[in-house]
Structure formats: C-alpha cells, structure tokens
N, C-alpha and C positions, 0 to 999 in steps of 0.2 A: 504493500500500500504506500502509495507517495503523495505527502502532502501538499498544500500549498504554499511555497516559498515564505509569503505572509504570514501564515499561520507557524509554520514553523520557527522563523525569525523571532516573532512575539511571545508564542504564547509554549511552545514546545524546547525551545534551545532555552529559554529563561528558568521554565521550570524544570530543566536538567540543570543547569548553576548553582540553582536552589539545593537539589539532591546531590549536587555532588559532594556537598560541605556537611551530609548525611548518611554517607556513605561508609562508616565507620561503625553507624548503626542498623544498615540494610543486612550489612555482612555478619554484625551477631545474632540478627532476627535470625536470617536463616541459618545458621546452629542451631539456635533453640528449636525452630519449628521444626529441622530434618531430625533432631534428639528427641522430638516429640514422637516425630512417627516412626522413631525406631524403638524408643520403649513402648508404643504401643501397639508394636507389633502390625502397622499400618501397610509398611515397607518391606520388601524383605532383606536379611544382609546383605546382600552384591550388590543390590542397589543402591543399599542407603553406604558401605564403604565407597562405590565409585563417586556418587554424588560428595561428598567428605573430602574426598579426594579433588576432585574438582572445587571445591570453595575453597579449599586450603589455597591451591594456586592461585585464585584468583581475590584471594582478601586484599592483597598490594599492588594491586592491578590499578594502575589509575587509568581514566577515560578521559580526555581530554575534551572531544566534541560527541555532539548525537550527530550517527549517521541516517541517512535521507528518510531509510524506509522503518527505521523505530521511533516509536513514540516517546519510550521513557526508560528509564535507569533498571525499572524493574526488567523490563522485558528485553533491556539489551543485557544483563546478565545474565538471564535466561538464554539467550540466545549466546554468549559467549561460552556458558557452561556447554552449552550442548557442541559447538565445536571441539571444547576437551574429553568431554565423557559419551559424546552421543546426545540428537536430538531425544531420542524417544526416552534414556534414563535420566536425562536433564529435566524433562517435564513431569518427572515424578515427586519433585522438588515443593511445586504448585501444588500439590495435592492437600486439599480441606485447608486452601485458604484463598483469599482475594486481593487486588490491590486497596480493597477496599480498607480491610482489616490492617492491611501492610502497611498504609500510609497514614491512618489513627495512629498506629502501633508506633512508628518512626518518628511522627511528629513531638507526642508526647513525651519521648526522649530526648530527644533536642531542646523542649521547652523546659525539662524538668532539669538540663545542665545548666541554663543560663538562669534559673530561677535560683539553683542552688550559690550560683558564684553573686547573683544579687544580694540573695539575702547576708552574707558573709560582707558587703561591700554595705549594707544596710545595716547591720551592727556592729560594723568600725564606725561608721556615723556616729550611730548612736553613742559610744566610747567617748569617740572625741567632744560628742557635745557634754557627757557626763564630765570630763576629766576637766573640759572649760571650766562648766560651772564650779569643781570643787574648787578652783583655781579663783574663785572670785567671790566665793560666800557674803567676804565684807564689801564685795565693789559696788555703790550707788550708782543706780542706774536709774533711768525717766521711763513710765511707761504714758503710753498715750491713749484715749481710746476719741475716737471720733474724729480720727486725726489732730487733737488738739493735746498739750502739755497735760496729765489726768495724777498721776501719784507717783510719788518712787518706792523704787523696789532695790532688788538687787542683781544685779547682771545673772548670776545664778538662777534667781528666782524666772527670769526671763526663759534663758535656756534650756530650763527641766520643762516648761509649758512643751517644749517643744520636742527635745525629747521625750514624754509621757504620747504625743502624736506618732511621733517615728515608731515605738514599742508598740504600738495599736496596730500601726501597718504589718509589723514583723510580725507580729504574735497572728494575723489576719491573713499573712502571707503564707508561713506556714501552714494553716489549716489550709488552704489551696492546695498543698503537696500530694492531699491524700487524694483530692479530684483528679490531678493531673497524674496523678500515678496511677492509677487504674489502667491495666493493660486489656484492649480492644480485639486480639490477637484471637483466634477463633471464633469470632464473629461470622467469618466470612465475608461474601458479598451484603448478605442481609441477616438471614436466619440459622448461624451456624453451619452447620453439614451432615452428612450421612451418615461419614465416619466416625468411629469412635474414639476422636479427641479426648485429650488429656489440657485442660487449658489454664490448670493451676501449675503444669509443667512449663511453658513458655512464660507463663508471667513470672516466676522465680528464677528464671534461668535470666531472665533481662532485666532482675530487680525492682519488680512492677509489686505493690502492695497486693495487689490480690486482679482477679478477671475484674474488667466491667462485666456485669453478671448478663445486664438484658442484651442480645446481642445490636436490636434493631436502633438502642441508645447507644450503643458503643461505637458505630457508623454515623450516628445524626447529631449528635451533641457538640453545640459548640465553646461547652463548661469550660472544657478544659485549656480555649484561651482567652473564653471571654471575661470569668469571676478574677484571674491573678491580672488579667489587661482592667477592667474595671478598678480595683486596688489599686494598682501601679498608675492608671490616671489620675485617682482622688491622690496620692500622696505627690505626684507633680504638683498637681494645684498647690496642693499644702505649701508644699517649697515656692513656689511662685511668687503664694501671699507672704512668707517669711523672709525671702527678701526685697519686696515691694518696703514693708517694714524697716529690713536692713537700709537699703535705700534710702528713704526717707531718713533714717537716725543717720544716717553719715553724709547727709546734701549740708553745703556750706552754711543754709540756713537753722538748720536745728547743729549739728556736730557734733553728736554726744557719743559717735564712734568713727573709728578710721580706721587706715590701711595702712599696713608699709607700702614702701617703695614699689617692691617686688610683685605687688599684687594692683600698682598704678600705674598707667598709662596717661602718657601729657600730650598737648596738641602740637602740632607743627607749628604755630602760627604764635598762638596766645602764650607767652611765658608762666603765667600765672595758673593756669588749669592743670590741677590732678585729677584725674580720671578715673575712681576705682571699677573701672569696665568687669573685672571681676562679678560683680555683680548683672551685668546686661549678661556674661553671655551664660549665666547660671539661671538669668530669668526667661531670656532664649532656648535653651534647649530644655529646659524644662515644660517651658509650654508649648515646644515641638514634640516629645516625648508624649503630654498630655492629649493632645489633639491627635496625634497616631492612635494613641487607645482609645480614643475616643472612634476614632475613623474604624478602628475596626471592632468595636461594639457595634457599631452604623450600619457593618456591612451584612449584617445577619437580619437587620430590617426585614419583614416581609416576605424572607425566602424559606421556602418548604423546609420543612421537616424531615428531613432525608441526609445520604450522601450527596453534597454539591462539595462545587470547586470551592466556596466559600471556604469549607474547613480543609482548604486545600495549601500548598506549599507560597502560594503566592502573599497569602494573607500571614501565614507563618514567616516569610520573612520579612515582612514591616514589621511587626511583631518584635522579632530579633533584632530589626534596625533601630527600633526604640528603646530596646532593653540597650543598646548597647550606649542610646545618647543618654538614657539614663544612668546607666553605670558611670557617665562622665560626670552626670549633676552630683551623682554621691559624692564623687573622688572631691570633685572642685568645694562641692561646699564644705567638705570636713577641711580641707586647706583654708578656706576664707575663715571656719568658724576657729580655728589653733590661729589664723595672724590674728583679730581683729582686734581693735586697743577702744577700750574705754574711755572717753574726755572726762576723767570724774567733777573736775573744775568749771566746766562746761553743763553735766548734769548740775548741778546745785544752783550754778548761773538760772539756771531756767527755770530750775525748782519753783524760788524764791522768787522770780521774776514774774511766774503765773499763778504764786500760792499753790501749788501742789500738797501742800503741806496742811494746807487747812482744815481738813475733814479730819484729822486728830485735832482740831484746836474744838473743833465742835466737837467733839464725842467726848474731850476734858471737861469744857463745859456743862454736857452733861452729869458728867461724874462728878463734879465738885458742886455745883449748883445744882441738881436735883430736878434739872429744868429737860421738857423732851428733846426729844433730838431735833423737832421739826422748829422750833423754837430757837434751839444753836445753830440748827443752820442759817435761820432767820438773821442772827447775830453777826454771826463771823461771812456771809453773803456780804454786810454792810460794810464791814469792817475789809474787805477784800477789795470793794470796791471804793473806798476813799483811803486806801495804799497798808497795807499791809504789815501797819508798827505796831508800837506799844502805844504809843500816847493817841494813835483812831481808837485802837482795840479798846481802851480804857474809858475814852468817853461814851462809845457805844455798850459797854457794859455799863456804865453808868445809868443811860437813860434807857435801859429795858429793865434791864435789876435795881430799880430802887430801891425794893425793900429787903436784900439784901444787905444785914448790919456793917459788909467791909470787904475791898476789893481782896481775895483770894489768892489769886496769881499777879507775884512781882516778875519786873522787866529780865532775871536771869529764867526766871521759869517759862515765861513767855518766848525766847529766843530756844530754849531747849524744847518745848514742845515742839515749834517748826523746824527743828532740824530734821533731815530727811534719819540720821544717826536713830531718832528717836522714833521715827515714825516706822522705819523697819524693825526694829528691838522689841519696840511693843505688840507686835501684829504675830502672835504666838499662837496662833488657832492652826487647825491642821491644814495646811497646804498654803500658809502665808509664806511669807519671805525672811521670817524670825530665824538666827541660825541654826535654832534644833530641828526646824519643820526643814531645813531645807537641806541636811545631813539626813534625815529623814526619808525626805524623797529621793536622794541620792542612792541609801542604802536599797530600798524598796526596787529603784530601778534596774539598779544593776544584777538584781535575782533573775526576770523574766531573761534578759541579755544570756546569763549564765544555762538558763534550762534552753535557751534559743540554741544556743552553741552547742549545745551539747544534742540536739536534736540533728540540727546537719551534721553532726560529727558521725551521729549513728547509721544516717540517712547515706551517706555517702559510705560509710562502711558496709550496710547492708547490699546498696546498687557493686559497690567492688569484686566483694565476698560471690554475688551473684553472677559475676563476670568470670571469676576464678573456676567457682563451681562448671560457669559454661564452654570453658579452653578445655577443662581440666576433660570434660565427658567428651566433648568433643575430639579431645586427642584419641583418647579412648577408641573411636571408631576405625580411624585411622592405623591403628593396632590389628 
C-alpha cells in the first residue's frame, strides 16, 4: 500500500519521530507479551525461541526513516522481524494483541518517566522554598492584598503559603501514578481475545501496578493524560500568579525584593535599567506550559468515546513538550527563589508609610479599653488618616474615650505596638507568622516531602526490579 506523499510527510513520518524516542519501550513490550504466550502455553517453543531470537537482534537496531509502503514502527518491526526469522513465525509475535492495546501500553510508559523525573524536580522546589524560608524566620516582609500595602509578615511566612500549594500539587501528583500506571496491554483491539491470556503477567513484567481491568476503558480513556495534564496546568497558573506577585515586590516602585547581578539583564540604551527578566521568562513558559495542558484537555472536547488518534502519539508529545518547559519553570524558579534578597529597610519604609501596622493598634485598643473592635477601628481609621503619631493618636482617643479616667498607652508603647517586630511576635495562632507557628509549618512540611521521596524511590525500584525480572526471563528463552 503506498500512501500519499502528503499524508505521509505530515501525518505518518511525524508520528514515526514520535515513536522512535519510544522505542526502548516497544522493545520491552514485546518481551513481556512473547513471555506471556510462552508461559501460557499460547506459543509453542521453536516459535517462541526463534521469535526471542529475532528481538534480541533487533533491540539496537535503530530506524532512521519510515519506508514508503509502512505505516508505523509497529508494523515495520514486524516486518523486519520476519526478514530475520521468517514472515509466517514473525506474525506469531501479534498474536492476542492490537496496536491498539500496544500504543495505550507505550504511551503510558513514557508518560509515567517524565512524571516520575517531575515530581523529583517538584520536590527540590519544594526544598529550596522550605530551606529559604528557614533562612528568614526573623526577615520582615510586606504583604499586600488588593494590590495595595495590607500587613507585615515574615518573608518565611510568605514562602510556606506557597510551599503548602506546591505539596498539594505533589501529594495530587502522585495519586495520578496509580491512573497512569495501569497497564492497557491485553485489551486488545476492543474486547480482549480468545486466547487465554495471562494479563497480570505483562503488566508486572513492564512494572505497571496492576491491568486496567475493563478492556473497552483501557483503549478509550483519556485519564491517563488528561487528570496529571489538568494538575500540571492549575500549578503553572499557581506559578504565574506567584511571580506576577514576585514582580510586582521587586518593580522600582514598591522594592521590597531584588536580584543579583547574575539573574539581571540591562538595556542597550538606558544606563540606569536593571532588568530582573528572570522573572518574564519564568512567567512565559509557564503560561506556555499552562495553555498546552490546557490545549490538550480541549482536544478531547466532543470526540467519541472510543480509540481515536486523540489519545494518540501526536497529542502525547505536546504533552512531553510541556513537561519539558515545565521542568524549566521548576529548575528557574528554585534559582530565582535561593538568589532573591529582601529590602528589609524598604519593607518598614512602606510599612509605616501606609500604616500597615495599624490593625494591632486597634485590637490593643480593644484589649486595654474594653471597647469593640468595630469601635477601634473606628478610632485608629481616624487616626491613620490625619498621619499616623502619637500626638493625632492621642487626641483622637481623647474625644471618643472621654470617660475613660486616663490615657493608657504612653509614646514608647505606642511606637512599639506599630512596629512590624511587634506585630509579627504577637500573631501566635496557628499558621501566623509568630516564630513557633512558623518552625511549625516548616517541620509539618517537610514530613509529606519525606513520604513523597520515599514513594518515587519505591516506584522507580518497583518499575526497575520489573525490568530485571523481564531481561532476566527473557534471556531464559534464549537458552
């Protein structure tokens, strides 16, 4: 059969590129499947040794191009095999299985490598933003909300916000492993086979957690890129908005963080511009990252419930081209979040400049005066707005509290309640900025991190172990 130069150009040589960078995986499928139909007595030995024989030769066989009259990677090894061994024992090979099964099968492994070296790149993040914050417990920081100047905190206190987001993603990512692991592999084209497969046998041999059971979902499902592509979009965003944040804290108008050198870029032109572009191109591929997985959650819109090319090698590797811009966003951001320097001089500047500090000055009021809260803010609202001393603060408590027998708070008590020192010491509820709560959330963090670790640890030992298991039988036949 010979196609049309078109069609093969576009849509046939592309999705051979595709498979050839999965070709490491085609060739342990078929171990496991040809080990299956030989312990099931499917095969009989001279078959299944010459077929054995023939994939051995041909595991290191690279393919450079698809010739005219094959369609795909499967069918040209099939068709290579049988040059070695004979067409008619080469197509013994296919027996109780599809491309159908074969390319769930493959795919799944590919996704479940790049998920594993993610999440390992996703919990050095994590690290680095834990080991910041321990590095900053005392450092004042501004926080904002509405984009206006709103309370201080502590640089710490900022960074665990955000960290406690990235351990949701991971802790969320993981549970994804056990959908993507699920091996498709005797499904067949649709409804299994005649034969009497064995399909807890190839799913163990290629370190798949167990069959997808139903076989007609294990050909139709597009779970297993759409639930970790879905995740992997919502935490791009995350990152997007946290350095839209960054951004804004380090524009010459606020400055209450920086860059080194190393991480700035100056104009041609202008002397004066430092450029922490670090941040554009972290907020750039992130949101190209986001919009791929977006694009391809989009492209399951509408289309049957079936085998389509949708869940096909095309869609798989945008897929893989996103993971990979994302892998960058990790790398860059854990770099940006170890340089960035605090303005603590610059925090307090601002503090004081927009009262940030105020909302302890009313909640003292209440504690000492006895007065509501809606009442203090009444007070120190006024006192904010005709400047923010001792001697507004004093006459304004005067003409609300008259019958109060004597002013309370003198001019040193007054300067220490607005300091920001004071306004984070006192905030000791659980998940303030206080520094037991926030050694607190540090410890707490760093547990899921430890059981994460220790999950891919196992996960990649199990997938190994499974690989060993599969040389090991496979040499076996070969004997």
């Amino acid at each position: 059969m010979r196609f049309s130069q078109v069609y093969k150009n576009i849509v046939l040589d592309s999705s051979f590129e595709n498979w050839k960078k999965m070709i490491d995986h085609y060739h342990q499928l078929n171990k496991a499947h040809l080990l299956m139909l030989h312990k099931c007595r499917i095969l009989p030995d001279d078959v299944v040794f010459k077929i054995a024989t023939g994939l051995k030769k041909l595991q290191n066989e690279k393919v450079k191009e698809l010739p005219e009259n094959v369609e795909d990677l499967v069918l040209l090894f099939e068709k290579k095999l049988g040059d070695l061994i004979g067409e008619d024992v080469a197509g013994f090979l296919h027996t109780a299985r599809s491309r159908n099964d074969i390319d769930a099968t493959i795919f799944r492994m590919a996704l479940r490598n790049v998920l594993i070296q993610f999440e390992k790149e996703l919990l050095n993040l994590i690290k680095q933003f834990i080991r910041k914050a321990g590095q900053n417990i005392d450092t004042v920081f501004l926080l904002y909300t509405h984009g206006q100047p709103a309370q201080p905190s502590s640089f710490a206190h900022y960074l665990l916000a955000f960290s406690g987001e990235l351990t949701q993603v991971s802790k969320k990512l993981i549970e994804t492993f056990d959908i993507v692991n699920e091996c498709p592999m005797g499904a067949g084209a649709i409804t299994t086979t005649g034969f009497s497969i064995d399909r807890n046998l190839v799913s163990n041999y290629l370190g798949f957690n167990r069959p997808l059971e139903n076989s007609y979902q294990a050909i139709s499902t597009s779970h297993w890129i759409t639930l970790p592509g879905a995740l992997l979009r919502n935490l791009m965003i995350d990152i997007t908005r946290f350095i839209q944040d960054i951004m804004h804290k380090s524009s010459s108008e606020v400055g209450v963080l920086q860059f080194p050198n190393e991480l700035v870029q100056i104009s041609s032109i202008m002397p004066q511009k430092r450029n922490p572009v670090v941040l554009e191109h972290l907020r750039l591929r992130a949101n190209m990252a986001a919009n791929a997985f977006s694009n391809i959650e989009n492209v399951f819109l509408n289309v049957p419930y079936q085998d389509v090319n949708e869940n096909g090698d095309f869609v798989l590797r945008e897929f893989l081209n996103a993971m990979d811009i994302s892998n960058q966003v990790l790398i860059l951001l854990s770099e940006m979040v170890e340089k960035v320097i605090v303005r603590t001089d610059r925090v307090r500047e601002i503090a004081a400049q927009f009262g940030a500090t105020s909302t302890e000055l009313a909640d003292e009021l209440v504690r000492r005066f006895g007065i509501s809260f809606r009442k203090a803010h009444l007070i120190v609202s006024e006192v904010v707005k005709t400047g923010l001393n001792f001697e507004n603060f004093s006459n304004v408590i005067k003409e609300h509290l008259k019958e109060k027998p004597e002013m309370e708070i003198n001019p040193e008590e007054f300067q220490h309640i607005l300091s920001c020192e004071h306004f984070i010491e006192i905030r000791k509820v659980l998940g303030g900025p206080e520094k037991s709560s926030i050694i607190s959330m540090i410890n707490k963090l760093e547990n899921p991190i430890i059981q994460h670790e220790q999950f891919i640890e196992s996960f990649e030992k199990q997938i190994a172990t499974s690989f060993e298991n599969l040389n090991h039988d496979f040499n076996l036949l070969l004997l």
